[in-house]
Every structure is written in C-alpha cells, then in structure tokens.
C-alpha positions in Angstrom: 0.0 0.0 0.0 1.3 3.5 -0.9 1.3 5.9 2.2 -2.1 6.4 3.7 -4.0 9.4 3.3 -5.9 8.9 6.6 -5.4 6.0 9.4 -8.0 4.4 11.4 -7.4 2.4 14.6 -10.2 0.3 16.9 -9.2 1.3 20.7 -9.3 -2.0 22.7 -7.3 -4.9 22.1 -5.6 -2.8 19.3 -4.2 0.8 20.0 -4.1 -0.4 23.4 -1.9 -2.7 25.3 -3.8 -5.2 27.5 -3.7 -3.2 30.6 -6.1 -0.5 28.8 -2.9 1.8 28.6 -1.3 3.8 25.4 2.2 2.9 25.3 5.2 5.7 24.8 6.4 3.9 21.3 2.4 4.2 20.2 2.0 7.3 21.5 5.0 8.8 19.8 4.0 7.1 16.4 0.7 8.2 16.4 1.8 11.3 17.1 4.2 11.4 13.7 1.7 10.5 11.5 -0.6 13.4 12.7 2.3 15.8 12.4 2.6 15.1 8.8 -0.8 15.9 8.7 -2.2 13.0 7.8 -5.3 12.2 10.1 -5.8 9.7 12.6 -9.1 8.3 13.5 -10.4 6.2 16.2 -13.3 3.9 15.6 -14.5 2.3 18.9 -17.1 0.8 20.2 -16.6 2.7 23.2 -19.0 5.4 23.6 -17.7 9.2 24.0 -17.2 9.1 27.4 -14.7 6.6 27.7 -12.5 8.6 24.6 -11.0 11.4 26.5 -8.8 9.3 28.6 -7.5 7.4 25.8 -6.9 10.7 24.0 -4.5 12.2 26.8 -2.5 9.2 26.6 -2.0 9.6 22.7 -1.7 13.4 22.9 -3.5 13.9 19.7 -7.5 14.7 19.5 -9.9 15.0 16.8 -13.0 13.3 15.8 -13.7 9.8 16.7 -16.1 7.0 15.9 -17.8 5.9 18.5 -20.4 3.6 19.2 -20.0 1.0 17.0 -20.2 3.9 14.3 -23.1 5.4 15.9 -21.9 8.4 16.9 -19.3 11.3 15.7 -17.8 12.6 19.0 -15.0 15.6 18.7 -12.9 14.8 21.1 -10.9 18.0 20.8 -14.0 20.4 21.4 -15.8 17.2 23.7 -18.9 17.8 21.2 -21.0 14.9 19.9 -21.5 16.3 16.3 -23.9 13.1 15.1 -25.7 10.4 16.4 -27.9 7.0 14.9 -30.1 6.2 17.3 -32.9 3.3 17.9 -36.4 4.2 18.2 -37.7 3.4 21.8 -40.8 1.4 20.0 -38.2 -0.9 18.3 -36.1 -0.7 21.5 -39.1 -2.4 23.6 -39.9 -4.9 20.7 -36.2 -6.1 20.9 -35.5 -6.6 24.4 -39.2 -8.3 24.8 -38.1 -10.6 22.2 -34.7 -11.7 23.3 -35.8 -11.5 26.7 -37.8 -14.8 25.4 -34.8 -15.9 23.1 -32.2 -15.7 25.9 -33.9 -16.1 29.4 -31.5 -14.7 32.1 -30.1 -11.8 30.0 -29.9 -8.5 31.7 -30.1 -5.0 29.3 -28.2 -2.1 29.1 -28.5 1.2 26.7 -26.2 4.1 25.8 -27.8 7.3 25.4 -25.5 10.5 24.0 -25.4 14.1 25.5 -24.0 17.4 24.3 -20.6 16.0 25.3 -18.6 13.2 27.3 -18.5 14.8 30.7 -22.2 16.4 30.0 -24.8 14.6 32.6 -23.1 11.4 32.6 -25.7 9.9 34.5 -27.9 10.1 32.0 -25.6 8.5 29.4 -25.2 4.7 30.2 -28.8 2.7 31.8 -29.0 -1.1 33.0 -30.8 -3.5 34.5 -29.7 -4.0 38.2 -28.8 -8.1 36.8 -26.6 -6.6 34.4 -24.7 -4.0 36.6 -24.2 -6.9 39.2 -22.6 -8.7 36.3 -20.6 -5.8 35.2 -19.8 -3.3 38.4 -19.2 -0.2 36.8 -19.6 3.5 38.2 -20.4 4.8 35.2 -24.1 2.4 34.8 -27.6 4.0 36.4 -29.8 1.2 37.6 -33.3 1.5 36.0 -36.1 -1.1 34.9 -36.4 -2.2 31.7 -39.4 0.5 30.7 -36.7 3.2 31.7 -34.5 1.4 29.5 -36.5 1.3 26.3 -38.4 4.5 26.9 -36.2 6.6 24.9 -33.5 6.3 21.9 -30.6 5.2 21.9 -27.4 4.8 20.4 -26.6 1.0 21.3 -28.8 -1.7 23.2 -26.3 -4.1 25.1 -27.4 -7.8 26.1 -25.6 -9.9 28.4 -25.5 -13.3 29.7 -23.4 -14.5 32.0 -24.0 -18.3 31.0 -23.1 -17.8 27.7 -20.2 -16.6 25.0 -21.2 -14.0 22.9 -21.0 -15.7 20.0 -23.5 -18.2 21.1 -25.8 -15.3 22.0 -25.3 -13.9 18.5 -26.1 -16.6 17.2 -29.5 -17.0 19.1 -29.6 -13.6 19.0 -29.6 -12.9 15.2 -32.3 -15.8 14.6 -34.5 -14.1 16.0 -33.6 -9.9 15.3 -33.2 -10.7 11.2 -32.4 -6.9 9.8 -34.1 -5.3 12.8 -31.0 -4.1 14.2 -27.2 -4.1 13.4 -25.8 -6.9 16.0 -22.2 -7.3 16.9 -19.8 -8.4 19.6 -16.1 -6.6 20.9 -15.7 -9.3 23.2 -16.2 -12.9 24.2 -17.3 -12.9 27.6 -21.2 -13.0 27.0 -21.9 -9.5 26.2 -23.6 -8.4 22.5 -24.3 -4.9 21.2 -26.9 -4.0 18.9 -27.2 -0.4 17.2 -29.5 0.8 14.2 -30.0 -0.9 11.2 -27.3 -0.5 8.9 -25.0 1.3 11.4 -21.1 0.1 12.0 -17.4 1.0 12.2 -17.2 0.8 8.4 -20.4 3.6 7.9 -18.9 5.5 10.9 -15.6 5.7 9.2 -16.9 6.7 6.0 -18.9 9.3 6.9 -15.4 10.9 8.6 -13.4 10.4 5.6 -15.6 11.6 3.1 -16.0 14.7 5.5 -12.0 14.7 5.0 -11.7 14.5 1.5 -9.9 10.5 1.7 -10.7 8.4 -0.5 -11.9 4.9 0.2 -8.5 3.0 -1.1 -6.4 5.4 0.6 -7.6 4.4 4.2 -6.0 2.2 6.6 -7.6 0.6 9.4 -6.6 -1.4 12.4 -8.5 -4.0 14.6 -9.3 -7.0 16.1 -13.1 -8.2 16.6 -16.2 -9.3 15.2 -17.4 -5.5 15.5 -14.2 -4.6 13.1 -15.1 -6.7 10.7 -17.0 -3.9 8.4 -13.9 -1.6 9.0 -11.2 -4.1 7.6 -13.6 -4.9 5.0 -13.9 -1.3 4.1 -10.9 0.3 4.0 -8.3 0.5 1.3 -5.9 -1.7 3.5 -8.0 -3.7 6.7 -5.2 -4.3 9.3 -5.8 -7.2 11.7 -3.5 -7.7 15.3 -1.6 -10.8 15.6 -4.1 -11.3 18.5 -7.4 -10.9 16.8 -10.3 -12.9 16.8 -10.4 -15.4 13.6 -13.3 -13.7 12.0 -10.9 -10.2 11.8 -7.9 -12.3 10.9 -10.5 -14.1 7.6 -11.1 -10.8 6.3 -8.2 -8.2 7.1 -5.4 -7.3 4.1 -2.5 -8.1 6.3 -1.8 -9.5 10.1 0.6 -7.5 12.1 3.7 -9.6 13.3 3.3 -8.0 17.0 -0.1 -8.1 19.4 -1.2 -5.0 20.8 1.1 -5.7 23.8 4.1 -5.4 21.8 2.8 -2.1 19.7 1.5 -4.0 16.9 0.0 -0.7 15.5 3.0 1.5 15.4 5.2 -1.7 14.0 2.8 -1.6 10.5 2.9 2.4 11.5 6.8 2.8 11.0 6.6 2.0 7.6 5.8 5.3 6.5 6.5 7.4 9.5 
C-alpha cells in the first residue's frame, strides 16, 4: 500500500496494550503520522465518554467514531457532532423478544449528550442483573421501561451463562435486519445499534467529511465488531491477536499483538 492518506485504529485490544494503557512507542508514532498531517481516527465501540482518557495518553485529539459507528464525538472540542439512534418502539420490541430468546439476560442502553462529561448519568442505563454482572460507576440502575423509553445509540445484552458468540447466534435468529448486531468481546456481552449502522459507515462518513478516499484508508482491529472496517478500508489491518473472524477478512496480520505495539510496527513504515 502506498502511504495512507488517513489511518483508522479500533481502541481496545488494538491501540491499546492489555492493561487498557497507550504505550510511549504508540503514542509517539501516532503522534508522527498526525504531524505530517495525515489524520488519525479512532473507531471504537466505546462510547464518548470513555474517549478522552485514551486521548490524553495519545496526545493527539480529533474526531472519533464511537459507538459502533453510531456516533461522531469531537474529542478535541468534547462535542458529539452526530448520532444514529434506535427508536424506543423498536427498543421495547427487541428486548421483549430476546428476553424470550435468551432467558437470564440482563439489558443495558447508551444514550449521548451534548458531550462526554455532560450529565453522565444520563448516558449509560441497566438492569440491576446486568450491573451486578458488570460493576461499573459509570451504569444507572433502572427497569427495563426506563431502558427502552427513549433512543438510543446502542442496546447491550448480556448473559453471563453464555459466550457472545453463542448469543449472537441466538440472538440474530430471532432480530433478522431489525438491528445491526455485533460483539467486541467474548465474555457474553452483545451490542446492537441501528440498522445498517457500523465502524465501516462511521468511518466513512469521517473520511468523506476529509476528502480521503476509500483505497487510501488504513484501518486497524481486532473483533467481530471490526469486521465492516477491515472490510472497508483501502488496506483492513488485523493484530496478531485478533479474533479469527478479523484475521479471515483483514489485508494483512501484524507480526506484533497490541502488547508489543502491533500498531506502530505496520505504523513505522511510512513514519
């Protein structure tokens, strides 16, 4: 591939070693290629609030995909500049329906505000099973009418009896086209945003808003929810450590997981 006119990285399990930290070698790289002016994008599944602390540790800011694609955050000015979200009809069809598909599961939704840090309690909802499951201080415990009552950008299931896959699987029998299902990690947890919504749309709405073409994009992940991505982009990057349906689809492995700066390694070539 001929030097890329815009670079595109998935944050977990890719940009980020597996203690959820930038590294100085990543850190430095990715802060060459955006002093030659060539942009760097992050496309997450993380939602906006969880971007500004991986944006210190870079030193670089600008706008990200987050959300699966759902939503433009600018990270620089913290302003969500775009969001996809669900209807809260189709919200409460959905969870009544895998509720019945995949007894024991326990909901969640992410809402966006004006910014990251504006009312984040109003930003991430769950079921009391699912934030017993997953303690986090971020999560407001409501019911499931709470839930469902208004959109939202993503709709997260989880089961602690099963893999994701599995509940993709059972999952996607039942949904059809209804929603956009996907999974960033193993441990029984699926996310499901609005139809036709992904990392690959996300990341092409940003590059045609920067003038790059499609072949002139490279992209880097690792997970069933960068599959679209790698498809996409001129040149689909997979870690040494990704999940096999990244590594069946991606243009080129890297020879170094995300603990050993995988990203900068491919990175280095050019700057």
């Amino acid at each position: 591939m001929r030097k890329p006119g815009l670079v595109a990285s998935d944050v977990d399990g890719t940009l980020l070693d597996p203690m959820e930290r930038v590294s100085p070698r990543t850190a430095r790289t990715v802060q060459r290629v955006v002093a030659s002016g060539t942009p760097f994008v992050l496309v997450t599944g993380r939602p906006p609030r969880w971007v500004p602390t991986v944006v210190e540790g870079l030193g670089v800011s600008g706008v990200t995909v987050c959300a699966n694609g759902a939503v433009l955050y600018d990270a620089a000015a913290d302003r969500v500049l775009q969001s996809h979200v669900i209807d809260p009809m189709l919200l409460h069809d959905v969870a009544r329906e895998l509720r019945h598909e995949l007894p024991g599961c326990a909901f969640a939704v992410e809402r966006t505000t004006d910014g990251a840090r504006d009312r984040p309690h109003e930003q991430f909802l769950a079921e009391v099973d699912f934030r017993r499951a997953w303690p986090n201080s971020d999560i407001r415990v409501a019911g499931t009418d709470e839930l469902t009552g208004k959109p939202a950008v993503k709709l997260l299931v989880l089961h602690k009896h099963m893999t994701s896959a599995e509940m993709a699987a059972a999952a996607g029998e039942v949904l059809g086209s209804q929603l956009q299902l996907t999974y960033s990690t193993t441990a029984g947890l699926i996310e499901l945003s609005a139809p036709g919504v992904d990392k690959a749309t996300g990341l092409a709405a940003v590059a045609g808003k920067l003038g790059v073409a499609q072949e002139d994009v490279i992209a880097f992940g690792d997970m069933p929810n960068d599959v679209p991505m790698l498809e996409w982009a001129g040149h689909g990057v997979a870690m040494r450590n990704a999940h096999k349906e990244a590594l069946a689809v991606a243009d080129e492995v890297t020879t170094a997981t995300n603990a050993e700066d995988g990203v900068a390694h491919v990175l280095d070539r050019w700057w």
